[in-house]
C-alpha positions, 0 to 999 in steps of 0.5 A, a space after each residue: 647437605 652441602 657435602 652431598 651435593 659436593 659428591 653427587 656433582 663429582 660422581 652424577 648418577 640417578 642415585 645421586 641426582 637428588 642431592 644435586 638437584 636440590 642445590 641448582 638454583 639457576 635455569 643452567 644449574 638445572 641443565 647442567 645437573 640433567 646432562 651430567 646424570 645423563 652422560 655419566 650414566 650412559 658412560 657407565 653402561 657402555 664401559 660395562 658393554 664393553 667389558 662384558 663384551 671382551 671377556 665374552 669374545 675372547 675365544 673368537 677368531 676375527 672376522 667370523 659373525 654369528 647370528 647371536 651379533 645380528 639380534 645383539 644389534 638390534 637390541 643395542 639398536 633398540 636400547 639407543 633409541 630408548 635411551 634417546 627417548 628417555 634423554 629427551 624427556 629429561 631435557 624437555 622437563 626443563 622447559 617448565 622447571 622452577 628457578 630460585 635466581 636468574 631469569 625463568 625456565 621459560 626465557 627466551 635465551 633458555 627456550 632457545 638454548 633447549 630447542 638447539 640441544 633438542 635439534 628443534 631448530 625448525 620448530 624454534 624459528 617457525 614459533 620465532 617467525 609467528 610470533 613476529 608476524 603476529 605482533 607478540 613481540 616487543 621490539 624495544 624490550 630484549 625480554 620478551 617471552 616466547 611461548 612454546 
């Protein structure tokens, strides 16, 4: 298992993400594992674009666009913004993970770390300044929980 692991951290792919997964015992194992999968994956399906696309326009003289590139445009736009989609869902599944060592997925250090990576910066301070106008707060004690 251990030898599995090994290779799924060296070569992170949704073929691997099991075995990687199955050795994170920490809230950042977790998150490291989740954005490697991501990126490699997303690293590999650009290389492929681009290898598709300099034997495709081979031919082509500079400069000339054809209406083929305008739909390809909206389909490279198009498979962005699920891709996003699915990047964000994945990183969101972290909010509630379950940890074997260190503190809990729903640490106030890690809700923060996940709200930045997110771009949730407005919704992280609005919940902050509630939670402080409203006493759930424990000013003596850096632990305290931030609810979602």
């Amino acid at each position: 298992m251990t030898e599995r692991a090994l290779y799924a951290a060296l070569a992170p792919s949704p073929q691997t993400s099991a075995y990687l997964k199955a050795v994170c015992r920490t809230w950042p194992d977790h998150l490291w594992a989740q954005v490697s999968v991501v990126c490699e994956e997303k690293e590999s399906s650009e290389m492929a674009r681009l290898r598709e696309s300099f034997w495709e326009g081979a031919g082509e003289v500079e400069g000339t666009t054809s209406l083929d590139e305008s739909v390809d445009m909206d389909a490279e736009e198009l498979e962005e913004e699920e891709w996003e989609k699915e990047v964000v869902g994945s990183l969101e599944s972290l909010a509630d993970i379950p940890v074997e060592d260190g503190p809990p997925a729903n640490n106030p250090y890690y809700i923060s770390q996940l709200n930045i990576i997110l771009d949730r910066m407005d919704s992280l301070l609005d919940a902050f300044a509630e939670g402080l106008q409203n006493g759930s707060y424990d000013p003596s004690s850096p632990e305290s929980v931030i609810s979602n």
